[in-house]
MARLUMNU-746089 format. One record per residue (C-alpha): residue in three letters; x, y, z. Coordinates in steps of 0.25 Angstrom, whole numbers, padded with zeros to 4 digits, always signed. Each point is the difference from the previous one (the first is absolute). Layout:
N
ALAXYZ ...
END
This chain:
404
UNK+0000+0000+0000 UNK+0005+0013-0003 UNK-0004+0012+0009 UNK+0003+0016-0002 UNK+0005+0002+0015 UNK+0015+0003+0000 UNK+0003-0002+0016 UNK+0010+0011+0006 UNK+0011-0007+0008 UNK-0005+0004+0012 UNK-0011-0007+0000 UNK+0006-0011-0006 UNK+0010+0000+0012 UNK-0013+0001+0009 UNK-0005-0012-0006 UNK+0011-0009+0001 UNK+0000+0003+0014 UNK-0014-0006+0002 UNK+0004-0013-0007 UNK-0003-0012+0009 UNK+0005-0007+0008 UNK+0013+0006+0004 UNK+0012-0007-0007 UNK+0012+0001-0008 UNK-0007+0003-0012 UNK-0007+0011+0006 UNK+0011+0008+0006 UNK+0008-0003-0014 UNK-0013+0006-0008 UNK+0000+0013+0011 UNK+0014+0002-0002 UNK+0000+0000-0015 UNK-0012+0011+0000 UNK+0008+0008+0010 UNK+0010+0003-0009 UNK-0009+0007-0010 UNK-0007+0008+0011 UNK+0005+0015+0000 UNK-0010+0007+0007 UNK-0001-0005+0014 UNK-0012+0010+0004 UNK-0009-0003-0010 UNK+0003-0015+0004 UNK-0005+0003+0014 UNK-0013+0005-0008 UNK-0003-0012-0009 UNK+0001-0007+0015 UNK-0010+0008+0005 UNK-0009-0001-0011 UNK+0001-0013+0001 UNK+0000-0004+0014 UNK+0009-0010+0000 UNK+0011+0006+0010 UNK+0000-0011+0008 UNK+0003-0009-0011 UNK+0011+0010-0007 UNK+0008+0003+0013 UNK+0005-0014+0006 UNK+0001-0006-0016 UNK+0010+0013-0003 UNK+0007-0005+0013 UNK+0002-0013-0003 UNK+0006+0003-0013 UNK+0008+0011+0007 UNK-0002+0013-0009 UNK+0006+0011+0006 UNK-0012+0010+0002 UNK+0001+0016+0001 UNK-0002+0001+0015 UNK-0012+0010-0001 UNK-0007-0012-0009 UNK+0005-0011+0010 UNK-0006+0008+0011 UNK-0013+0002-0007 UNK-0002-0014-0006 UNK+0004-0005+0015 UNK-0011+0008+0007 UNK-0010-0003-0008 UNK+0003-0017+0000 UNK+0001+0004+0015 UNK-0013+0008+0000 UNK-0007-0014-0007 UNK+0004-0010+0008 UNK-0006+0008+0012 UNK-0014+0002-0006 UNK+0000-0013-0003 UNK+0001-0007+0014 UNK-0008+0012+0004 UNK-0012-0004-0010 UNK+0002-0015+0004 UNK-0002+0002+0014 UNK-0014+0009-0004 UNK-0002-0011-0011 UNK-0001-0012+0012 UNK-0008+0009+0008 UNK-0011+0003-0011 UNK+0000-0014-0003 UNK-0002-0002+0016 UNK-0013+0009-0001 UNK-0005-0005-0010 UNK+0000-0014+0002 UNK-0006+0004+0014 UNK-0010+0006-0008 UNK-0003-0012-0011 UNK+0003+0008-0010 UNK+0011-0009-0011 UNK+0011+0010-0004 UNK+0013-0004-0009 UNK+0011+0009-0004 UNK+0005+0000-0013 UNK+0012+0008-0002 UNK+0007+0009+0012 UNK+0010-0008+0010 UNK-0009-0014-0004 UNK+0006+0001-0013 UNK+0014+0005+0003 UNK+0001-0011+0009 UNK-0002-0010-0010 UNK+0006+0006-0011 UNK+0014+0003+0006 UNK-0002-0005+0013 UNK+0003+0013+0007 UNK-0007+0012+0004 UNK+0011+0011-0003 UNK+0000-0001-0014 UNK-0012+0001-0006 UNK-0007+0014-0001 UNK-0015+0001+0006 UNK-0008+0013+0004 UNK-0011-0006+0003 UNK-0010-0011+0006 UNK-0006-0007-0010 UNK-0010-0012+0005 UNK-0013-0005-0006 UNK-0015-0004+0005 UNK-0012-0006-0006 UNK-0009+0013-0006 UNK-0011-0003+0010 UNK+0009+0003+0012 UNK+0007+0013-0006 UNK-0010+0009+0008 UNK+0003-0007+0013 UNK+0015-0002-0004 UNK+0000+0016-0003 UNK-0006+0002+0015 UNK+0009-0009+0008 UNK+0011+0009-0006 UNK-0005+0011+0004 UNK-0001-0005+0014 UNK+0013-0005+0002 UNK+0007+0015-0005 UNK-0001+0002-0015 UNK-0006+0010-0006 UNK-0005+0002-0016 UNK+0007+0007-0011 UNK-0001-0005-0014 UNK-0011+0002-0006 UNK-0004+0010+0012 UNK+0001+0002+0014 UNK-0014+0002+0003 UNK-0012-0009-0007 UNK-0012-0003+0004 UNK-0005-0013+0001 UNK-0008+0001-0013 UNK+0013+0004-0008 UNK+0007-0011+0008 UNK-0009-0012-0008 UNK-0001+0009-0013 UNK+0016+0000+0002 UNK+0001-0014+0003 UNK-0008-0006-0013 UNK+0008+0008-0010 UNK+0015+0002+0006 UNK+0009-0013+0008 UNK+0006+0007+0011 UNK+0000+0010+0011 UNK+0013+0007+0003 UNK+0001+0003+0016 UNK+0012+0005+0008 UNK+0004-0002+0016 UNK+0007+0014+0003 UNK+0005-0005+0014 UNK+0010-0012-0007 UNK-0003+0008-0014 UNK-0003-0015-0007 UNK-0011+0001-0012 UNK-0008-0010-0004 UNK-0007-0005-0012 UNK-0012-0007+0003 UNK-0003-0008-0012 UNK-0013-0008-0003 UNK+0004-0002-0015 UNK+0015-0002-0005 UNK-0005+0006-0016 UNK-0010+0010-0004 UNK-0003-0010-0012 UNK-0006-0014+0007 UNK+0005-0008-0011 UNK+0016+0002+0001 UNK+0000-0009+0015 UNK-0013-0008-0001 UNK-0002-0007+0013 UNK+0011+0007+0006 UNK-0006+0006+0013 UNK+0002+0000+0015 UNK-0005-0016+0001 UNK+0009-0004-0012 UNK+0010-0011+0007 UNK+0010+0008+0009 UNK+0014-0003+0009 UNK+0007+0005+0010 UNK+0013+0006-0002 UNK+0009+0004+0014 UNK+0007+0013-0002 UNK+0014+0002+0004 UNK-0006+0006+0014 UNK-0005-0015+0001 UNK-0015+0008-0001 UNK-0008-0010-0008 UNK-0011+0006-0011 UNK-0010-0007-0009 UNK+0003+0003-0015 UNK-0006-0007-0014 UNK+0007-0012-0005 UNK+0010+0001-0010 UNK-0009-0001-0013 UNK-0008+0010+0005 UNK+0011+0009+0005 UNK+0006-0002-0013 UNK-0011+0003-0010 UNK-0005+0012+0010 UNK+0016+0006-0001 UNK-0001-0001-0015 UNK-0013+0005-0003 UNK+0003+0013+0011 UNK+0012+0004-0008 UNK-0006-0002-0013 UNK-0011+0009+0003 UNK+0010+0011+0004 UNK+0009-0005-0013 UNK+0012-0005+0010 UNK+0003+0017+0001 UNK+0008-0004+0013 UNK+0012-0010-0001 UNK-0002-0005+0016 UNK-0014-0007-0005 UNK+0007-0006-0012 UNK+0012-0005+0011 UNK-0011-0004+0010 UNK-0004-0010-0012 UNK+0014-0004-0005 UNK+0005-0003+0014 UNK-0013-0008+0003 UNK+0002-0010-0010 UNK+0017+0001-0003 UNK+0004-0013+0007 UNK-0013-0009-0006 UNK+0001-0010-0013 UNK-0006+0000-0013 UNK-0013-0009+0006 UNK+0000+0011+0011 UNK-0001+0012-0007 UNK-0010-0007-0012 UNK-0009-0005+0011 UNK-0001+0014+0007 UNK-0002+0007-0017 UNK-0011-0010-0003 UNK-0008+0003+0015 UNK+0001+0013-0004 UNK-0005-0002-0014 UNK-0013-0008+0009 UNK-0001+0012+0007 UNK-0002+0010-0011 UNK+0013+0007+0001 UNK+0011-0010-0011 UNK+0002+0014-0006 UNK+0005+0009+0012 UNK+0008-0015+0005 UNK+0007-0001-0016 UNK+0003+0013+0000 UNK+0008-0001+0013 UNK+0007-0011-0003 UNK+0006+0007-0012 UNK+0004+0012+0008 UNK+0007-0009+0010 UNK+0007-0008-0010 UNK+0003+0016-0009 UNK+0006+0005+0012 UNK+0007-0012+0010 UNK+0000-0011-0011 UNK-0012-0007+0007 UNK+0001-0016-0004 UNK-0015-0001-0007 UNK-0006-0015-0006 UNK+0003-0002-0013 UNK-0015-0002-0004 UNK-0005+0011+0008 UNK+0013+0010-0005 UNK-0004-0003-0015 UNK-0016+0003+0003 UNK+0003+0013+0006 UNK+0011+0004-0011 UNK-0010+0000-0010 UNK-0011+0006+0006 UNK-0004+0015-0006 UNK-0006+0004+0010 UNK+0011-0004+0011 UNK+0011+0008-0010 UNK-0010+0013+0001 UNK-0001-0003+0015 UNK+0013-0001+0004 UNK+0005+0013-0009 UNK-0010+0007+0008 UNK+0006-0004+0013 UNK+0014+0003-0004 UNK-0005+0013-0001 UNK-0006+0002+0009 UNK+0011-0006+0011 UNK+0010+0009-0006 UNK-0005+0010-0010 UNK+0008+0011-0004 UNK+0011+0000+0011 UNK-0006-0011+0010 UNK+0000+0012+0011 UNK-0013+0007-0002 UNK-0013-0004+0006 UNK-0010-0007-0010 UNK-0011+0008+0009 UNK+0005+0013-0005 UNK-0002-0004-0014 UNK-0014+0000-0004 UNK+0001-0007-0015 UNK+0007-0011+0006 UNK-0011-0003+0010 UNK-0010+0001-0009 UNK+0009-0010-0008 UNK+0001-0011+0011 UNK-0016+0002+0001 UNK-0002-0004-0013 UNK+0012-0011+0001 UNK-0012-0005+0012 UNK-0009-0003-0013 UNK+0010-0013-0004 UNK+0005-0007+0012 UNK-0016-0008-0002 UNK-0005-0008-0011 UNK-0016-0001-0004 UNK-0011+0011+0000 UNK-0003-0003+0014 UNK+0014+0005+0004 UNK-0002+0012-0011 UNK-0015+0002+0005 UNK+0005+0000+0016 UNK+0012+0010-0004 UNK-0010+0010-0007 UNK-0008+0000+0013 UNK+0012+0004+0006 UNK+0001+0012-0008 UNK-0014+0005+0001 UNK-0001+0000+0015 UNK+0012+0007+0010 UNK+0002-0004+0012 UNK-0003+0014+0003 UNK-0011+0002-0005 UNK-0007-0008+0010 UNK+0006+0010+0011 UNK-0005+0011-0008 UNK-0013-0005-0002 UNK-0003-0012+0010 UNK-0011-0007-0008 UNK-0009-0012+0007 UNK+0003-0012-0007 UNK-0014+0000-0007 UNK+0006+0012-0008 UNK+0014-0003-0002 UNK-0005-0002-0016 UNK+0002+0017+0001 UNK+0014+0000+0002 UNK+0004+0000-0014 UNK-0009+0011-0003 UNK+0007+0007+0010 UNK+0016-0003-0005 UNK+0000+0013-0009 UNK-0006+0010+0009 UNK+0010-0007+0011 UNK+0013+0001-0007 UNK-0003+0014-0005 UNK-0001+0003+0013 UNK+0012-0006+0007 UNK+0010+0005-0012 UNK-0006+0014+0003 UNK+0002-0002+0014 UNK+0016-0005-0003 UNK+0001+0012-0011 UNK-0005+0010+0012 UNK+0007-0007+0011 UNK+0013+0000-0009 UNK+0000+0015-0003 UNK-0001+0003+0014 UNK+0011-0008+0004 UNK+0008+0009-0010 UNK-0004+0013+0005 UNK+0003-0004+0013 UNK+0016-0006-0004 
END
């Protein structure tokens, strides 16, 4: 496959640093990008806009390349800064877990210290800045109250809701963001992993779980590795893998398995609606750390058209034009990795469920909470609603401006 993304070579040098596990290879790989890295500061930014510091900083270590001290310091601080959250958020993660159990409500986490754990068998080295478990969609209400009982407060989509735009909210979005000032934690609440149903079908909070002991020796229920696996693939398809750390999360979770391994966990991801979003991992591992594939399945996912046109627009949006700048700042390449959502399903009832997607905003259900016997208004609604919230941005933005 060829692809019109010529990487900068600090980002190359960021991604050999993720390669996993540690070995000689990998420090080899690290030393041979060093050596065409010039600007040392922009290196530090491709890091941050990556989040992958906890990776970069003990893999530059072990391959001994001498550092600027000013980026030395940094990148040790912020691997330093990781590995705190992280037993932080797994000693909060246990006592969520506690609470909810106590209040019969299943929980799993799915990505966060679970995931780090399992992955690369530590909590200081993957990056998380939040608390991300799920429930089934009939306890979100009551999953959203104990929350706010035991310290957290809301912020995304808004502080305040009444309980009308609560269950407006909960039918049309798949998460509440909350934050815990005192420890300052936030949390997802998740009651769905996707906004489309069919890219995890039958992927929920009773799908078959485990539990995985943390390094704290804190034990916490997460899915089973099909599950995980698909859910990790489909989450970074949907954002177009614009951040390394979730393509590393991927890569490290499957890097010591064997060609029956890693076909069994493409083809559970195929039953569960999301072979796309798995194929076009595989060859992004195997593009950037040489990730051994299955003959069978590395020839069925070379071929595919639509994999080619997926993974160009991952390139792209991963590294873009310097691998530094935030994707979130560039509006044409969001509305590209929107679009891209369009081919990660096959069939109209994918199609249909994403144009469903695009008619009815999460938001739209704060702004106007609708009974569910009236929810068939919200696509009359999307155009008066997005009119409104770009003029309020355009407003709020020239403010801003006067105010600098």
């Amino acid at each position: 496959m060829k692809h019109d993304c010529d990487p900068p070579p600090e980002f190359l040098l960021v991604a050999a640093c993720c390669r996993w596990p540690p070995s000689d290879r990998r420090d080899a790989a690290v030393r041979e990008a060093a050596r065409a890295v010039v600007d040392w500061r922009r290196f530090v930014r491709v890091v941050n806009r990556q989040r992958v510091a906890g990776l970069v900083q003990p893999a530059l270590k072990a391959a001994t390349i001498a550092l600027p001290p000013d980026v030395a310091a940094e990148l040790a601080q912020s691997a330093q800064q990781i590995a705190v959250q992280n037993v932080q958020s797994a000693g909060e993660s246990a006592r969520l877990q506690t609470i909810f159990d106590e209040a019969h409500i299943p929980i799993v986490f799915f990505k966060g210290v679970s995931l780090a754990q399992l992955a690369y068998g530590s909590l200081s080295l993957k990056h998380s800045k939040d608390i991300d478990f799920l429930v089934l969609p009939e306890h979100a209400e009551s999953a959203l109250r104990i929350l706010e009982q035991n310290g957290y407060a809301l912020v995304k989509p808004a502080e305040h809701l009444s309980r009308m735009q609560r269950l407006a909210y909960m039918r049309h979005a798949k998460e509440f963001e909350l934050l815990n000032r005192t420890p300052n934690i936030r949390v997802e609440l998740h009651w769905h992993l996707t906004d489309n149903p069919l890219l995890l079908k039958g992927v929920d909070a009773r799908s078959p779980a485990r539990n995985v002991v943390t390094s704290g020796g804190l034990p916490l229920r997460t899915l089973c590795e099909e599950e995980l696996f698909a859910y990790l693939c489909a989450h970074g398809a949907v954002h177009s893998w614009a951040r390394l750390k979730w393509l590393a999360d991927v890569n490290a979770l499957i890097a010591n398995r064997d060609d029956t391994e890693i076909e069994r966990l493409f083809h559970a991801a195929e039953a569960r609606g999301a072979g796309l979003c798995a194929g076009q991992a595989l060859l992004l591992c195997d593009r950037f750390w040489g990730l051994k594939l299955p003959p069978k399945v590395e020839a069925a996912l070379k071929k595919n058209r639509r994999l080619e046109r997926l993974v160009s627009t991952a390139l792209i949006a991963m590294i873009g034009t310097d691998a530094e700048t935030e994707i979130l700042d560039d509006r044409r390449m969001q509305r590209r990795i929107y679009l891209t959502q369009y081919l990660l399903g096959r069939g109209l009832s994918y199609f249909a469920a994403q144009c469903r997607i695009a008619i009815v905003h999460p938001e739209d259900a704060v702004q106007y909470p609708l009974p569910l016997l009236l929810d068939f208004l919200y696509p009359a609604l999307r155009l008066p609603s997005w009119i409104w919230r770009h003029a309020s941005g355009i407003v709020a933005s020239s403010v801003a401006r006067k105010e600098a």
